[in-house]
C-alpha positions as CSV (number, residue, x, y, z in Angstrom):
1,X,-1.0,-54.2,-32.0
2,X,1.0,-55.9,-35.1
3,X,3.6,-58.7,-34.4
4,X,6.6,-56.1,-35.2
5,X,5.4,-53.4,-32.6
6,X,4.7,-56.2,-30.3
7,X,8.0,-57.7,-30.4
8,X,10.1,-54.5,-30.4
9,X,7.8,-53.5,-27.0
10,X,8.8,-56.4,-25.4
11,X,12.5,-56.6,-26.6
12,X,12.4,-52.9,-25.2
13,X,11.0,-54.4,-21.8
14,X,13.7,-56.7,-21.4
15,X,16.3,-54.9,-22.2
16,X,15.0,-51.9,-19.5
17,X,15.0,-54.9,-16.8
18,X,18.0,-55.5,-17.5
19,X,19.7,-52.4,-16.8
20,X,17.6,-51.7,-13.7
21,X,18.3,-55.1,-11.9
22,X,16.1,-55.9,-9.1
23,X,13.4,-54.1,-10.7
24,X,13.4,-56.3,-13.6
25,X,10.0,-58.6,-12.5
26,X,8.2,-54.9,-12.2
27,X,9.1,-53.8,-15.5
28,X,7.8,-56.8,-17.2
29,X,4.9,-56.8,-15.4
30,X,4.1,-53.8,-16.2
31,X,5.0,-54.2,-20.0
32,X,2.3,-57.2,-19.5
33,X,-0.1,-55.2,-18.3
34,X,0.1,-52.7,-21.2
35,X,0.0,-54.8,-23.6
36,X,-2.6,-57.6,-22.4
37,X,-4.9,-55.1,-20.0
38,X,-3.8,-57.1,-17.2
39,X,-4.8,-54.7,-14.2
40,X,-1.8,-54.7,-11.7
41,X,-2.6,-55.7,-8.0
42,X,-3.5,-53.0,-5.5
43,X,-1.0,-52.1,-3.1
44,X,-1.0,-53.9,0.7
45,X,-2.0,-50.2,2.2
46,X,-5.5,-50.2,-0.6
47,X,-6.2,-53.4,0.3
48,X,-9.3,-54.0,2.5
49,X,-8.8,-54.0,5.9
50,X,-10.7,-55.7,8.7
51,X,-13.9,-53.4,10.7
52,X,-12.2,-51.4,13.2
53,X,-12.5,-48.0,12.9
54,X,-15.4,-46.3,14.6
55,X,-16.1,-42.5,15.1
56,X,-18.8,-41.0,17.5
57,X,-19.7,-37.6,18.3
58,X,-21.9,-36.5,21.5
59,X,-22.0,-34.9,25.0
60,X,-20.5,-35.6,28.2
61,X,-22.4,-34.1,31.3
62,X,-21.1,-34.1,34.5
63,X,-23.0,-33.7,37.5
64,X,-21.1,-32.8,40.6
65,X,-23.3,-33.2,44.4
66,X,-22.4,-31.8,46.7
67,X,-20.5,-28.7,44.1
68,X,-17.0,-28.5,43.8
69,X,-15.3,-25.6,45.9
70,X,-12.0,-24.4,46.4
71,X,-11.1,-27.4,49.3
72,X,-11.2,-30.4,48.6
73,X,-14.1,-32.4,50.2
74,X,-16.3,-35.4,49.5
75,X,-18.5,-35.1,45.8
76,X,-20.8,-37.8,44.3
77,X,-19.7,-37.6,40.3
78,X,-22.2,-38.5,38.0
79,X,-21.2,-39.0,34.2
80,X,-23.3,-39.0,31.3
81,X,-22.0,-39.3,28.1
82,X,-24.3,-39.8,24.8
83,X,-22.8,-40.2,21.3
84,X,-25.8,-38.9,18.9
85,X,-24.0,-40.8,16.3
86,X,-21.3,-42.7,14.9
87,X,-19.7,-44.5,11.6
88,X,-17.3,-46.9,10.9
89,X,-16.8,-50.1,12.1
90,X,-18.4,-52.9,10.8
91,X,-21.5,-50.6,9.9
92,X,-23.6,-51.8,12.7
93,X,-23.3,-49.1,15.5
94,X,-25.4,-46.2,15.3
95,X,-24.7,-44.4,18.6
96,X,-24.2,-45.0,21.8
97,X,-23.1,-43.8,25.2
98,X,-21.6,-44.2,28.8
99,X,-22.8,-43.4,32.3
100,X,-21.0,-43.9,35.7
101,X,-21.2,-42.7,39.6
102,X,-18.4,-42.9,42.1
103,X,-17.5,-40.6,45.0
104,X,-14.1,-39.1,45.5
105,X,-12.6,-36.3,47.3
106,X,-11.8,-33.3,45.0
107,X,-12.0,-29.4,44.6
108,X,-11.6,-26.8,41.9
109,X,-7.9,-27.1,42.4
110,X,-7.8,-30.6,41.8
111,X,-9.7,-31.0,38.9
112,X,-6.8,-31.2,36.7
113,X,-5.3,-34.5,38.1
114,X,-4.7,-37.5,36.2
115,X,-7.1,-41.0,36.6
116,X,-7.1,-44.5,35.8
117,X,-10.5,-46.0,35.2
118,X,-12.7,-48.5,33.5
119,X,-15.5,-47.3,31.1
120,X,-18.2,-49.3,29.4
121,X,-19.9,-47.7,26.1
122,X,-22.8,-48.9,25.1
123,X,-24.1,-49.6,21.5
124,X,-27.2,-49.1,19.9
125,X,-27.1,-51.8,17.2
126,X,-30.4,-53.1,17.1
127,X,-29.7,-56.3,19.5
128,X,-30.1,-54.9,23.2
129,X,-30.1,-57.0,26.2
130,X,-27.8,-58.6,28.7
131,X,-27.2,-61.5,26.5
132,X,-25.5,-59.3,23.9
133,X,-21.8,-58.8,24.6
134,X,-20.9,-57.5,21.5
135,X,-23.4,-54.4,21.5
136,X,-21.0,-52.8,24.4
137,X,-17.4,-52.0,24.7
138,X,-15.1,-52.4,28.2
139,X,-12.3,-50.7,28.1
140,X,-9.3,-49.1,30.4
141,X,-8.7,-45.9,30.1
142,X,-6.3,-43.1,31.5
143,X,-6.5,-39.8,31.4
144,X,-5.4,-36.2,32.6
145,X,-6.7,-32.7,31.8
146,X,-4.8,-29.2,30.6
147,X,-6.9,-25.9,31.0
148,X,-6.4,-23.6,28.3
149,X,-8.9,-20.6,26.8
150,X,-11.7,-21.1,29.7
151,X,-11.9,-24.7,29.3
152,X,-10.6,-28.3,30.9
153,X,-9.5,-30.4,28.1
154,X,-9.1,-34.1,29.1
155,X,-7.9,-36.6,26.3
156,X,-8.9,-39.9,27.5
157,X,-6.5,-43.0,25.9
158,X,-7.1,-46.6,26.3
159,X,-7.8,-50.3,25.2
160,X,-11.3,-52.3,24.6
161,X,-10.7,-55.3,27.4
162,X,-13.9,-56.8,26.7
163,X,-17.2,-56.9,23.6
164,X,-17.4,-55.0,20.7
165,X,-14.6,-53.8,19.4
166,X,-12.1,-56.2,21.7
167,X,-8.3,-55.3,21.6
168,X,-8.3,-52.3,19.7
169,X,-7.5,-48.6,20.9
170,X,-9.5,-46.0,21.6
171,X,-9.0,-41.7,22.0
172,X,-12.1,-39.7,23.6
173,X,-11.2,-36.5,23.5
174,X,-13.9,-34.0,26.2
175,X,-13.4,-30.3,26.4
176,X,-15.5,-28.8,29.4
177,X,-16.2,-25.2,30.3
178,X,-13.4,-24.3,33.1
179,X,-15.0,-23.2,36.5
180,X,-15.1,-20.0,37.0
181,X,-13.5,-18.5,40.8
182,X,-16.7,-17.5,41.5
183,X,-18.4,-21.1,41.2
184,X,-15.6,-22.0,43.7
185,X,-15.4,-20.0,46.2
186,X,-19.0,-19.7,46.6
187,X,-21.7,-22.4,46.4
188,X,-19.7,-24.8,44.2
189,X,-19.6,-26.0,40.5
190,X,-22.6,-28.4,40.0
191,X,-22.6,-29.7,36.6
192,X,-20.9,-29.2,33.0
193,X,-21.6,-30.2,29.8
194,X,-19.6,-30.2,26.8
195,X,-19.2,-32.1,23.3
196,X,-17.1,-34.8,23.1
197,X,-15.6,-36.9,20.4
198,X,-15.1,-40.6,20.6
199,X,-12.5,-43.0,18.0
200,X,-11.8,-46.5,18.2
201,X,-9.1,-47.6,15.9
């Protein structure tokens, strides 16, 4: 670009910054960046931000001893839950999964209520063992389920306490076939499975 054109462009730029006040620093900048290919920063929200973000999709099973039946009575819960895969993150979990037992006195009609819990997830990351923290996640959770079109759909909400992933949120969302009245008022729903979807944020 010749010193005339040059000149005029930047007389043009200052005059613009004038009129437009408190945008006068962008204007200039940008009339820098035309004229002397100087590449403008990248917004805050482009930036890179730190790992965080992990996605899994799996299964939850849920086994249910004695079955559940219309009243309420003592069951043994077992929960299985494997993610087949995830992404995100820092790169290094590949999948992963959950399992826990407890007892507590339920029927088909209480299904539905809400629960506080803790759940640990376990990574598969390459570096298994005791000694490895960080290759599992602790977290409290909450949750309560809505039935709707044959199914029990319980969105599950809490925060990593503990290991990978420590202090940020999480959403598991598990839809699960509904029992039918049959199942309850005969010998009892047994066990479920359904897929289940798992982010940490």
């Amino acid at each position: 670009m010749n010193s005339p054109m040059l000149l005029n462009t930047l007389l043009n730029a200052k005059k613009a910054s004038v009129a437009v006040g408190g945008q006068r620093l962008r204007v200039v900048a940008l009339a820098a960046a035309v004229l002397f290919g100087v590449t403008a920063p990248a917004p805050a929200s482009a930036q890179p931000r730190r790992p965080g973000l992990l996605q899994c999709e799996g299964t939850e099973s849920v086994s249910y001893q004695p079955g559940v039946i219309l009243k309420a009575r003592p069951i043994h819960i077992t929960i299985d839950g494997r993610f087949a895969s995830c992404a995100g993150g820092d790169g290094a979990v590949k999948n992963g999964g959950y399992h826990e037992e407890f007892t507590l006195i339920t029927g088909c009609n209480k299904l539905l209520e809400g629960f506080r819990s803790r759940r640990t997830y376990t990574w598969n990351t390459g570096h298994s063992g005791p000694r490895h923290t960080s290759d599992s996640s602790t977290a409290d959770i909450s949750g309560s389920s809505t039935a709707a079109v044959g199914q029990v759909v319980t969105p599950v909400t809490g925060t990593v306490t503990r290991g990978r992933f420590q202090g940020h949120s999480l959403l598991q969302v598990i839809p699960l076939p509904q029992p039918s009245a049959l199942q309850c008022l005969t010998d009892g729903l047994t066990g479920v499975t359904g897929v289940t979807t798992l982010t940490i944020f």
